[in-house]
Steps between C-alpha positions, in 0.01 A plus 500: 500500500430561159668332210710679240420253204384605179199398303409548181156720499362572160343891414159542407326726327346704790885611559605868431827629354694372839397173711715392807716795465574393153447650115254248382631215255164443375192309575597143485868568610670321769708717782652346752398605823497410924175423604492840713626701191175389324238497765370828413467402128321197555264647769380736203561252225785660278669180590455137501710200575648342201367134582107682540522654167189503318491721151119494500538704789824666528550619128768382282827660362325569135247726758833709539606565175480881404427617842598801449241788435495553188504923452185604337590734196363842500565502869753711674639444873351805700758704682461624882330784576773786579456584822701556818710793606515778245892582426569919548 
């Protein structure tokens, strides 16, 4: 049987906008999770237990600041390509 205890696990910088069903904090934030809630994110290291933490490694929160893409000027979003069913 499987316990329902949470851990703190700590995100890395590998992790994409979501990590254990979850917007991302950050790298270097804590969330709170059960051990099965994080398996997959420590199998492909977008997670880390809190008390294995290593910043050398793992990134830091200052890795995190402006994460955003930045929009390039001169640049415009392309639009779909109309297609489909013609109306008539």
């Amino acid at each position: 049987m499987t316990t329902r205890e949470k851990n703190d696990y700590r995100v890395t910088r590998k992790a994409g906008p979501f990590v254990a069903g979850v917007r991302n904090p950050g790298t270097g934030k804590t969330l709170q999770l059960t051990e099965e809630g994080a398996r997959y994110g420590v199998i492909a290291g977008e997670l880390v237990p809190s008390d294995k933490w290593d910043e050398k490694l793992h990134g830091s929160a200052e890795d995190t600041e402006g994460d955003a893409p930045a929009a390039e000027s001169g640049t415009e979003t392309p639009k779909p390509a109309k297609g489909g069913r013609s109306k008539g």
